[in-house]
C-alpha positions as CSV (number, residue, x, y, z in Angstrom):
1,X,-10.7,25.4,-47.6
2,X,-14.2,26.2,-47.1
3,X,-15.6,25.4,-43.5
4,X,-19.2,24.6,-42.9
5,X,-20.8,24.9,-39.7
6,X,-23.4,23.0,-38.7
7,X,-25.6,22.7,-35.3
8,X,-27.3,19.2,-34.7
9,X,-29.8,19.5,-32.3
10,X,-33.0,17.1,-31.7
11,X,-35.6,18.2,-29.6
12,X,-38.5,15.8,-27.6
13,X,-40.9,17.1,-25.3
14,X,-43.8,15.4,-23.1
15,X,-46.5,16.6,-21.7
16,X,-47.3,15.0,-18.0
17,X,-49.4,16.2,-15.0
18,X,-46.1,17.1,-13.0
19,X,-43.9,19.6,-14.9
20,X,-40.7,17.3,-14.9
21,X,-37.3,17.0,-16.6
22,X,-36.2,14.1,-18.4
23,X,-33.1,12.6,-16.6
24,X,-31.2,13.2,-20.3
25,X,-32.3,16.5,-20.8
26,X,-29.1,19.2,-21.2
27,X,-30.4,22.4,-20.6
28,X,-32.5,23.2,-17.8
29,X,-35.6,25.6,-18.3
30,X,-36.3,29.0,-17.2
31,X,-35.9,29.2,-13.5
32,X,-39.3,29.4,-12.2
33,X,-39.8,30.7,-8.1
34,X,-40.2,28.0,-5.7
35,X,-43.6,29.0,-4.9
36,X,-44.8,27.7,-7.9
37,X,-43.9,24.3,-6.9
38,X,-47.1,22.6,-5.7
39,X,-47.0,20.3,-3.2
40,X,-48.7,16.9,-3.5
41,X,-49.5,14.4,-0.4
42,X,-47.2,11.0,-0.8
43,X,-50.9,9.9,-0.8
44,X,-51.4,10.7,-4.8
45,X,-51.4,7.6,-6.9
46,X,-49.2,7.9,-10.1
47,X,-48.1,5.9,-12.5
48,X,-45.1,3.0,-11.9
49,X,-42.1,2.6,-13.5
50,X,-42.3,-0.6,-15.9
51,X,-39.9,-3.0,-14.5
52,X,-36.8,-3.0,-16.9
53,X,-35.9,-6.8,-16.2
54,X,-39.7,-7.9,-18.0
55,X,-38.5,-5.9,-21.2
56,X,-36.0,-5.1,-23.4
57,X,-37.2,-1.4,-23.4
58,X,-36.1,1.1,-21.2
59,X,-38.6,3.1,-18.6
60,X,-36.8,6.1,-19.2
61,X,-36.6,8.4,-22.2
62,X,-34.4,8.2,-24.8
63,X,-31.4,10.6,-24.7
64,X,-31.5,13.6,-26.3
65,X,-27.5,14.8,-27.6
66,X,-25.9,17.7,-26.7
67,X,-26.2,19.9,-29.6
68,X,-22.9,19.2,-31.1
69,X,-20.8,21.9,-33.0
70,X,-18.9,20.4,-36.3
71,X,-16.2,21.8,-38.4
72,X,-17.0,20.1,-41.9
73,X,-14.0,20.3,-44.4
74,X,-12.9,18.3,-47.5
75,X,-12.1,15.7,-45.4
76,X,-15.0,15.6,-43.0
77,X,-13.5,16.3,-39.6
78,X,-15.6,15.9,-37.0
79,X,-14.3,17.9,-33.4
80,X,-16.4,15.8,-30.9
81,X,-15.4,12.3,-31.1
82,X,-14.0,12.9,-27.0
83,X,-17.5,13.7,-25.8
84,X,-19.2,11.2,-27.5
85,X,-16.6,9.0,-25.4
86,X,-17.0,10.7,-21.7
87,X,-17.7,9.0,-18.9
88,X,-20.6,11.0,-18.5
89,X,-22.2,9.6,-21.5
90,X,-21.0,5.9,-20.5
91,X,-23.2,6.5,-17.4
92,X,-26.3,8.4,-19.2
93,X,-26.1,5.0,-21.2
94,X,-26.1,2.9,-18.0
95,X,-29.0,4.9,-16.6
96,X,-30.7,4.0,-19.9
97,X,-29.9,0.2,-20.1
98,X,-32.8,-2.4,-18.6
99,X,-32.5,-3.6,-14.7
100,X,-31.4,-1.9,-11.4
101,X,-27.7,-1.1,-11.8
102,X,-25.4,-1.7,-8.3
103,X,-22.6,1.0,-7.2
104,X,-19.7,-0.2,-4.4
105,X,-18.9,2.5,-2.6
106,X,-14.8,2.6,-2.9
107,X,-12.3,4.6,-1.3
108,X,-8.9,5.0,-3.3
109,X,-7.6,3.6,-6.3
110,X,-7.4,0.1,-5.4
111,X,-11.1,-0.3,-4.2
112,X,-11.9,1.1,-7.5
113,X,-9.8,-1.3,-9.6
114,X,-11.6,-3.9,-7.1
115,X,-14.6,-3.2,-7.9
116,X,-13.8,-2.9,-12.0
117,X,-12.4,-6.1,-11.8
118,X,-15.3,-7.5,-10.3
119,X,-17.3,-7.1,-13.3
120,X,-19.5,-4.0,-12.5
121,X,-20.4,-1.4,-14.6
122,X,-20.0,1.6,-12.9
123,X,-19.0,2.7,-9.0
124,X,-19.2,5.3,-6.7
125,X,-17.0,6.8,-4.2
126,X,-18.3,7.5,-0.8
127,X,-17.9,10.3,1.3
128,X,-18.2,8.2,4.8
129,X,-15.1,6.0,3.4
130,X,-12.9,8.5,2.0
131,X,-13.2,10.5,5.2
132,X,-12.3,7.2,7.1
133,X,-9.7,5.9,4.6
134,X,-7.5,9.0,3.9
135,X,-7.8,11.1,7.7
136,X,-8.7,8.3,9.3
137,X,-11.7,10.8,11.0
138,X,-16.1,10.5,10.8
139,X,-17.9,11.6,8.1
140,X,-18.7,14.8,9.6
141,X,-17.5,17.5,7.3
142,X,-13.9,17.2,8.3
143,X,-12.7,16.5,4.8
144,X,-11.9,19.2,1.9
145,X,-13.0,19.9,-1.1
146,X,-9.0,19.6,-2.6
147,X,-8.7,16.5,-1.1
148,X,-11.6,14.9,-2.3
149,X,-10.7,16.5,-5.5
150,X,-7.4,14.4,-5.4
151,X,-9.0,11.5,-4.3
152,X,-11.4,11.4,-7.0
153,X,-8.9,11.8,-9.7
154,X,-6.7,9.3,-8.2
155,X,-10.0,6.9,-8.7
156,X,-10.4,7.9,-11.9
157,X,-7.5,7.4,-13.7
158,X,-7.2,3.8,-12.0
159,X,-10.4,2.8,-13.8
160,X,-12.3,2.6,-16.9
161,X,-15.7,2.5,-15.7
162,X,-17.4,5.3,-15.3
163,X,-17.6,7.0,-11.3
164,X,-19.2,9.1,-9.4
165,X,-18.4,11.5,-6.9
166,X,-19.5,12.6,-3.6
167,X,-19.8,16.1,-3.1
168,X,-21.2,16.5,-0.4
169,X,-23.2,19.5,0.1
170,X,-21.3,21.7,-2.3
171,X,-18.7,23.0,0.3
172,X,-20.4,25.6,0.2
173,X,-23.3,27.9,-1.5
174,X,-24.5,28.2,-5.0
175,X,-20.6,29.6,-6.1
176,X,-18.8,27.1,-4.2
177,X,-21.6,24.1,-5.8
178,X,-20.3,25.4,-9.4
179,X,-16.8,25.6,-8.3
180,X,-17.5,22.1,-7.3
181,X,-18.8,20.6,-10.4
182,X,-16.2,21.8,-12.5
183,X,-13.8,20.2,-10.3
184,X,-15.5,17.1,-10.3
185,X,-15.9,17.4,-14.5
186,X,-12.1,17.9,-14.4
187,X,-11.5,15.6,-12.1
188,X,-12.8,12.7,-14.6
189,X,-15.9,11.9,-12.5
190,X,-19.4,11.1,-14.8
191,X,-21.6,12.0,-12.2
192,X,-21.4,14.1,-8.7
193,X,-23.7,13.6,-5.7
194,X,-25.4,16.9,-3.7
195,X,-27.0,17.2,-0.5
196,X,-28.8,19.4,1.4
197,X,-27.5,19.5,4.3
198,X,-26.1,22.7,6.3
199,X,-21.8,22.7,7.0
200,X,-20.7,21.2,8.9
201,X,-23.1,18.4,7.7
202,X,-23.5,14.7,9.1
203,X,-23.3,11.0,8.0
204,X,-27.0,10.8,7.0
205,X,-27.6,7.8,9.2
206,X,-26.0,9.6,12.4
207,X,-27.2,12.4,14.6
208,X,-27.1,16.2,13.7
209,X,-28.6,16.2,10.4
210,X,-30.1,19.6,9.4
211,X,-30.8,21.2,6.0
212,X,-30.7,24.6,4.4
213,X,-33.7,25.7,3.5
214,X,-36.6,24.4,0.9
215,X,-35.0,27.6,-1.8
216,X,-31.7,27.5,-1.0
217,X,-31.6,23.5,-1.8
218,X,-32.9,24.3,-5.1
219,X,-31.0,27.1,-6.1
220,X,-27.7,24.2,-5.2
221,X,-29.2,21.9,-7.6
222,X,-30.0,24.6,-10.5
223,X,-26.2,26.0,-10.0
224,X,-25.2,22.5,-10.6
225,X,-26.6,22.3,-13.5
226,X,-25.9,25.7,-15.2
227,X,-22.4,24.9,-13.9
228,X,-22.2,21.7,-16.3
229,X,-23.9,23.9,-18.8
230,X,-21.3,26.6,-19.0
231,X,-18.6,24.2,-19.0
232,X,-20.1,22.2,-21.8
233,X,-20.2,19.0,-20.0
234,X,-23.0,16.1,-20.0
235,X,-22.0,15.1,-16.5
236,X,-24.9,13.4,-14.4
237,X,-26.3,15.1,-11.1
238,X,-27.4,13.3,-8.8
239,X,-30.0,15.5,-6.2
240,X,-30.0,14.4,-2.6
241,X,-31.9,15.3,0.5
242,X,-31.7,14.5,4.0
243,X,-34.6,15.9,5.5
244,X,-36.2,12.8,5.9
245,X,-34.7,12.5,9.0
246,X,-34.3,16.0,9.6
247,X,-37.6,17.7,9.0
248,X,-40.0,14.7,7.5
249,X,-40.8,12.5,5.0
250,X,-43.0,14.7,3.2
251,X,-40.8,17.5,3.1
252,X,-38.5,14.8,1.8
253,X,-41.2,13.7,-1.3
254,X,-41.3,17.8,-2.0
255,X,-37.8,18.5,-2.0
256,X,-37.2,16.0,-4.6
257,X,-40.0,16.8,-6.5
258,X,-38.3,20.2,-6.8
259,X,-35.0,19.0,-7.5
260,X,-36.9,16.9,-10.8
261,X,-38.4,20.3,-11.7
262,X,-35.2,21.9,-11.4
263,X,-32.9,19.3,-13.6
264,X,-31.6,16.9,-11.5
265,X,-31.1,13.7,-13.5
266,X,-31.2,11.1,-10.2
267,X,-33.3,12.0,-7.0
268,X,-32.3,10.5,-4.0
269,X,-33.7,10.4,-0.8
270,X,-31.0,9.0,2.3
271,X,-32.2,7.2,5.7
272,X,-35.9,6.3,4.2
273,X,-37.2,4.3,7.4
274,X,-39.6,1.4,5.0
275,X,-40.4,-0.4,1.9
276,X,-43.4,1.7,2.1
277,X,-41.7,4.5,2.2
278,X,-39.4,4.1,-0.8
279,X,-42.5,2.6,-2.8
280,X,-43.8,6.4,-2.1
281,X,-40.6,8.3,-2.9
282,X,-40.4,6.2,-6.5
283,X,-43.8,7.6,-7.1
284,X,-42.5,10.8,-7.1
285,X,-41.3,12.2,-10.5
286,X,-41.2,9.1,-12.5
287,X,-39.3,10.0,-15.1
288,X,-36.2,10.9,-13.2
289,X,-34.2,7.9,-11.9
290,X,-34.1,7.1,-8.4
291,X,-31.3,6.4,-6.1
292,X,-31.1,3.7,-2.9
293,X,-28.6,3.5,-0.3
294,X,-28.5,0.4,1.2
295,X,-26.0,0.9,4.4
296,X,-24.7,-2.0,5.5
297,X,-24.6,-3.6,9.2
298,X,-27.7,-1.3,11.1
299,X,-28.8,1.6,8.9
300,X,-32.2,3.3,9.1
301,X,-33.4,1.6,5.9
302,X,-34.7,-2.0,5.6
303,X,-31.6,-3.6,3.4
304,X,-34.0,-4.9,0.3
305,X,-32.4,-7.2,-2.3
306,X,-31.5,-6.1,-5.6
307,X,-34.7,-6.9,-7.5
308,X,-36.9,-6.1,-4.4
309,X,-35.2,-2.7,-5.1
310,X,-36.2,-2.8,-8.9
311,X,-39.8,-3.7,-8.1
312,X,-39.9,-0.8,-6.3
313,X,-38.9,1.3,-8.7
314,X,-35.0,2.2,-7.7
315,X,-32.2,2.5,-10.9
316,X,-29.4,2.7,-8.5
317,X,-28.3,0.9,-5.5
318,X,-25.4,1.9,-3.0
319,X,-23.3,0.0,-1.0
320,X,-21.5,2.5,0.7
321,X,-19.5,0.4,3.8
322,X,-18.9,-3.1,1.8
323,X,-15.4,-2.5,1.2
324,X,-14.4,0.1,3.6
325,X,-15.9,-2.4,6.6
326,X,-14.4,-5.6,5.5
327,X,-11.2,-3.6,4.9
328,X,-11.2,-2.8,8.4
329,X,-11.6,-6.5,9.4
330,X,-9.2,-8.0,7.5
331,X,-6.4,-5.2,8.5
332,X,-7.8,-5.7,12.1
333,X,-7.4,-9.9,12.0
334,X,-4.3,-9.6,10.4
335,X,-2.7,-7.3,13.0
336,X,-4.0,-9.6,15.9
337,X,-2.0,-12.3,13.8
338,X,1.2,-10.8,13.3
339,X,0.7,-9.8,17.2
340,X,0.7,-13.1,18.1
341,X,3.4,-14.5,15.9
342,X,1.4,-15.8,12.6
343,X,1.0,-14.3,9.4
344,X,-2.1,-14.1,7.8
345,X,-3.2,-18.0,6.4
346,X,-2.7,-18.4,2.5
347,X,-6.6,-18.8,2.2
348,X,-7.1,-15.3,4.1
349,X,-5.1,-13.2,1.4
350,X,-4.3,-13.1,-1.9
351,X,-1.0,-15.1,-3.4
352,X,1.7,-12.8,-4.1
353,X,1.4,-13.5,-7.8
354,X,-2.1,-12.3,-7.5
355,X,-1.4,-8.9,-6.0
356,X,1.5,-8.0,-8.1
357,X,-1.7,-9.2,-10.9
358,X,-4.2,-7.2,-9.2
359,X,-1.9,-4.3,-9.3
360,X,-0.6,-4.3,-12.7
361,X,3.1,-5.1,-12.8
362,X,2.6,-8.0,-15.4
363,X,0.7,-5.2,-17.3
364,X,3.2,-2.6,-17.0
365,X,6.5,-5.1,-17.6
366,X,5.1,-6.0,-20.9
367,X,4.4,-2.8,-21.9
368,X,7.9,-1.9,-20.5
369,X,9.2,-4.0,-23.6
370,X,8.6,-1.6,-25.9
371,X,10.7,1.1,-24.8
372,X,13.7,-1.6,-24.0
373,X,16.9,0.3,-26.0
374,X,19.9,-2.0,-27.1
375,X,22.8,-2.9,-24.5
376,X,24.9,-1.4,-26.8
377,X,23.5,2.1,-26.5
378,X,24.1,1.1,-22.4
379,X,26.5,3.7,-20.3
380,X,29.2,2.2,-18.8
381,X,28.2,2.5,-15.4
382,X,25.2,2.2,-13.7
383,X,21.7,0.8,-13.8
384,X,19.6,0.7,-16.9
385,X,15.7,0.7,-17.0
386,X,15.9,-0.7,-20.6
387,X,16.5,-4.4,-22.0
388,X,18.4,-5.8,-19.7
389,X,16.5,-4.7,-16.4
390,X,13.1,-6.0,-18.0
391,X,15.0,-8.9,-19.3
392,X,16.2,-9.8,-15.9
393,X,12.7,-8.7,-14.3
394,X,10.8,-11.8,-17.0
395,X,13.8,-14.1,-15.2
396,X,12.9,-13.2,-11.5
397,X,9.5,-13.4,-12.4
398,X,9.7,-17.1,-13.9
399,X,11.8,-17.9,-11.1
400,X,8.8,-16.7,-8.2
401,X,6.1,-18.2,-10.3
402,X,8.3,-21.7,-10.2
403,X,9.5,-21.0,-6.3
404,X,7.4,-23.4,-3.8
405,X,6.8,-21.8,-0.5
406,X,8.8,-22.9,2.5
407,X,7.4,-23.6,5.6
408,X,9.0,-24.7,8.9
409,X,10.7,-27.7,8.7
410,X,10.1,-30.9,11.3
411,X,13.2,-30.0,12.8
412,X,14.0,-26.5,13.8
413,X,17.4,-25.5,15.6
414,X,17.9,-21.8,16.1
415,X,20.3,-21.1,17.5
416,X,19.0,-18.7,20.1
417,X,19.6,-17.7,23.8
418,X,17.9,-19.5,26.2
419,X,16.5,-18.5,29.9
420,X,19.7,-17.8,31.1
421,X,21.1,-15.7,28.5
422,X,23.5,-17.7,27.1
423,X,23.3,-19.4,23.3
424,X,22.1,-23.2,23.1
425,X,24.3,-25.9,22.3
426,X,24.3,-27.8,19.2
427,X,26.0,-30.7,21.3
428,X,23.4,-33.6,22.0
429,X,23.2,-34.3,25.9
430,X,22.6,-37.9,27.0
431,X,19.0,-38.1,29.0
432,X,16.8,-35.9,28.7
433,X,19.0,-33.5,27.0
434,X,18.7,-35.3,24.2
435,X,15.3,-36.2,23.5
436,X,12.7,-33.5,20.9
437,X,10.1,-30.8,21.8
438,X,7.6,-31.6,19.3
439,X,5.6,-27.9,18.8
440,X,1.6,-27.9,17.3
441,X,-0.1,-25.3,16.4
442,X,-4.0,-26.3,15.4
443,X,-6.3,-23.5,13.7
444,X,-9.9,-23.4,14.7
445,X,-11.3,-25.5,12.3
446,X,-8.8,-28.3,13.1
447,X,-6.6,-28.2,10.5
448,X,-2.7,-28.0,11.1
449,X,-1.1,-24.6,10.7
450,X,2.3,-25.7,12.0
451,X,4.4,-29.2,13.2
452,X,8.1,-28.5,14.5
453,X,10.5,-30.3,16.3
454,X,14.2,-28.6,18.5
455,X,15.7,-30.4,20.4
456,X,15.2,-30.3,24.2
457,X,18.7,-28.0,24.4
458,X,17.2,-25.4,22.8
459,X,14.0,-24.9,24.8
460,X,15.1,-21.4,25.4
461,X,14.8,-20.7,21.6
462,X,10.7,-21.7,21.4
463,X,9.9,-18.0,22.0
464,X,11.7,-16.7,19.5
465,X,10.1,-19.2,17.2
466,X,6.4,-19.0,19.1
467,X,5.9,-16.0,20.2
468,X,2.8,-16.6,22.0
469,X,5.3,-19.3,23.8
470,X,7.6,-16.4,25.1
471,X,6.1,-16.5,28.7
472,X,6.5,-19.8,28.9
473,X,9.0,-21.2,31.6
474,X,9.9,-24.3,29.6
475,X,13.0,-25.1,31.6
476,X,10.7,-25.5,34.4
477,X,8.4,-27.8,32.4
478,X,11.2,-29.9,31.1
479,X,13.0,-30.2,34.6
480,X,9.4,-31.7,36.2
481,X,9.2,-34.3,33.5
482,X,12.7,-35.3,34.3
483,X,13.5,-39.3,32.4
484,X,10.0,-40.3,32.2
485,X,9.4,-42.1,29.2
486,X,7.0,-41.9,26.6
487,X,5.4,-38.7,25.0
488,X,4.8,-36.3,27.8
489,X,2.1,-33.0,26.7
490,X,4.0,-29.8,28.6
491,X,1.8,-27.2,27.5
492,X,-1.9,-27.1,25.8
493,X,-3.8,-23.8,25.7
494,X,-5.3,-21.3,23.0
495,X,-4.0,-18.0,22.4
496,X,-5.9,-15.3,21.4
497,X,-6.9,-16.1,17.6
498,X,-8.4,-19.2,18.5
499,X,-5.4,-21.5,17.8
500,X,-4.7,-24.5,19.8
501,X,-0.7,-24.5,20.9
502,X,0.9,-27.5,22.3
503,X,4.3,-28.6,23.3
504,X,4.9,-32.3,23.9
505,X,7.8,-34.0,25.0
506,X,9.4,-36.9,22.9
């Protein structure tokens, strides 16, 4: 069989007054020194980005291919249909696409189906909430290469949109920045994010910020990108500085500058202080798309709406404590519930249906079907994964999707000890004995979580039912009421959630 090689290439150069690197390009120029880098004032006027949601085109330039090696035969075989699927091509075509583009910050696997299933196109995964979410410690350089290695490909395989990772500074020098990138490539991740910052390096809105210096930052960035280079890989990096905060903004505007010259595809600047001051920064190479970071709840930089963002001239936005913070929250309110005897309201959580949903069992059940083998082909003893256990999995399932919750019924009798250790009664005293503590539980907007009713005998069991009741000397209360008549109100106060608890006598 004859074989025919063939090398598709397409080349597309521009000429502008700043010497820099489309965003698409895939192989970086001859290193030049750093000297050669002139620096311009924040003060120069260039041109704006169009804004991408007035027109159909996009303000950046069109992607030039990797030049892609085929094997042509009789039959036509072509040897790159993967790469022409990557996620790193899937975000080169986001980048190109019309309007600002928004990136959740997520954590594991879950947050990242989250954030899929809310409909957007792309996420990233942030090093503050990793840090947080798997060692539970700051953002301060504590976490590992390897284990944001793992966590990355954990993310990755969960979804379909493309991500992108957060490396950090490199953990490391230039070596350890290549080292990095191919894990990151391997790792499934379309893009990768790299700082400036010295180890061990800081949250960028937090004390102790410093950066390497002005060379050293560049040579990161330009191992970066030989690394995706060597390794044949189209992945997206993304250049970022922190010495606004560290040194100043205009060492900020020059450093990013340098990282367009050197092949970065996004620039990104962290801890900006003003709209003025991002206005300046998208001035800056405007070729090269520019990432914000919109830190949520007190950050250093105004929180500007998405089109604000776009007018500006930003391609990316971050969200990087979204999830992570109202993650906290919930796990926090929910403890504080189950503290206090309660589990977490229907409306404050998902339906059971909708997690098992949410985390595919419907998905993998049905795909379970096709592996079902015959009874017949069954061993004698045991438990079989085939027909009959998903056969019996579709019947529990119809059963729970039919299966009304219970809640507490008007009466309750457990059958529990009471003050003085011994088990209540189920014989109905005459008097007082006999009559009903009726037990109301009122939520903070008024509504009725709970109405119950035990009989008076079994006061000793309302802690066991009510927990926040557990302190409660109800004997006492019941003894002082002695025969009077009529509805008597024993106890009225609100526990810690906000809930109203009474205990009237009927």
């Amino acid at each position: 069989m004859n074989l025919q090689l063939q090398m598709q290439t397409q080349v597309n150069t521009r000429n502008h007054n700043v010497a820099v690197s489309s965003p698409f390009h895939l192989r970086s120029k001859p290193h030049s020194p750093i000297s050669s880098l002139a620096f311009r004032s924040s003060t120069v006027q260039q041109p704006l980005l169009p804004l991408l949601h007035k027109s159909n085109a996009s303000a950046f330039p069109s992607k030039q291919p990797i030049p892609i090696l085929q094997v042509v035969s009789s039959n036509s075989v072509a040897v790159d249909h993967a790469a022409e699927s990557s996620p790193a091509k899937a975000l080169r075509r986001i980048l190109m696409s019309p309007g600002i583009q928004q990136l959740p910050a997520c954590f594991d696997a879950l947050s990242a189906k989250l954030v899929e299933r809310a409909g957007f196109q792309c996420c990233l995964t942030g090093g503050f909430a990793i840090s947080g979410a798997r060692l539970g410690l700051p953002d301060t350089g504590l976490i590992s290469y390897g284990e944001m290695f793992d966590q990355g490909r954990q993310i990755t395989e969960a979804v379909s949109i493309p991500a992108i990772g957060d490396a950090d500074n490199g953990y490391g020098n230039a070596m350890n920045v290549k080292r990095t990138v191919n894990g990151f490539i391997k790792a499934g991740f379309a893009g990768i994010v790299l700082e400036d910052q010295v180890s061990p390096k800081a949250c960028g809105h937090t004390r102790g910020r410093k950066v390497v210096s002005r060379e050293e930052a560049v040579m990161r960035i330009r191992a970066a990108i030989d690394a995706r280079e060597e390794s044949g890989s189209d992945i997206v990096i993304v250049a970022r500085t922190d010495s606004r905060q560290a040194v100043s903004f205009e060492e900020a505007l020059w450093r990013t500058r340098a990282f367009a010259e050197a092949g970065a595809d996004v620039i990104f600047v962290d801890a900006l202080t003003s709209k003025q001051e991002m206005k300046a920064f998208c001035e800056t190479a405007p070729l090269v798309p520019k990432l914000a970071n919109m830190l949520e709840g007190g950050g250093k930089t105004p929180i500007l709406d998405p089109l604000e963002l776009e007018d500006v001239g930003y391609k990316l936005v971050v969200y990087p404590l979204s999830l992570i913070g109202v993650s906290i929250q919930a796990m926090q309110d929910a403890l504080y519930a189950i503290r206090n005897g309660h589990v977490p309201s229907p409306g404050s959580m998902p339906s059971f249906e909708e997690i098992k949903e949410i985390l595919g069992f419907n998905n993998y059940y049905e795909e379970e079907k096709r592996y079902a083998i015959s009874t017949s082909q069954q061993p004698s003893h045991g438990v079989s994964s085939g027909a009959c256990g998903a056969q019996q999995r579709s019947r529990d399932d119809a059963e729970q999707k039919h299966r009304v919750p219970t809640y507490p019924a008007d009466v309750v009798e457990p059958n529990s000890p009471d003050v003085d250790g011994n088990y209540g009664s189920r014989v109905h005293y005459s008097g007082i004995m006999s009559r009903t503590l009726r037990i109301v539980i009122t939520g903070r907007d008024g509504v009725e979580k709970l109405v119950a009713k035990i009989p008076v005998e079994n006061y000793g069991g309302v802690g066991n039912l009510i927990p926040a009741l557990g302190g409660v000397n109800m004997k006492a209360l019941v003894d002082e009421a002695g025969d009077e008549v009529g509805v008597k109100l024993l106890v009225d106060f609100t526990d810690i959630l906000g809930d109203r608890i009474q205990v009237f006598l009927e």
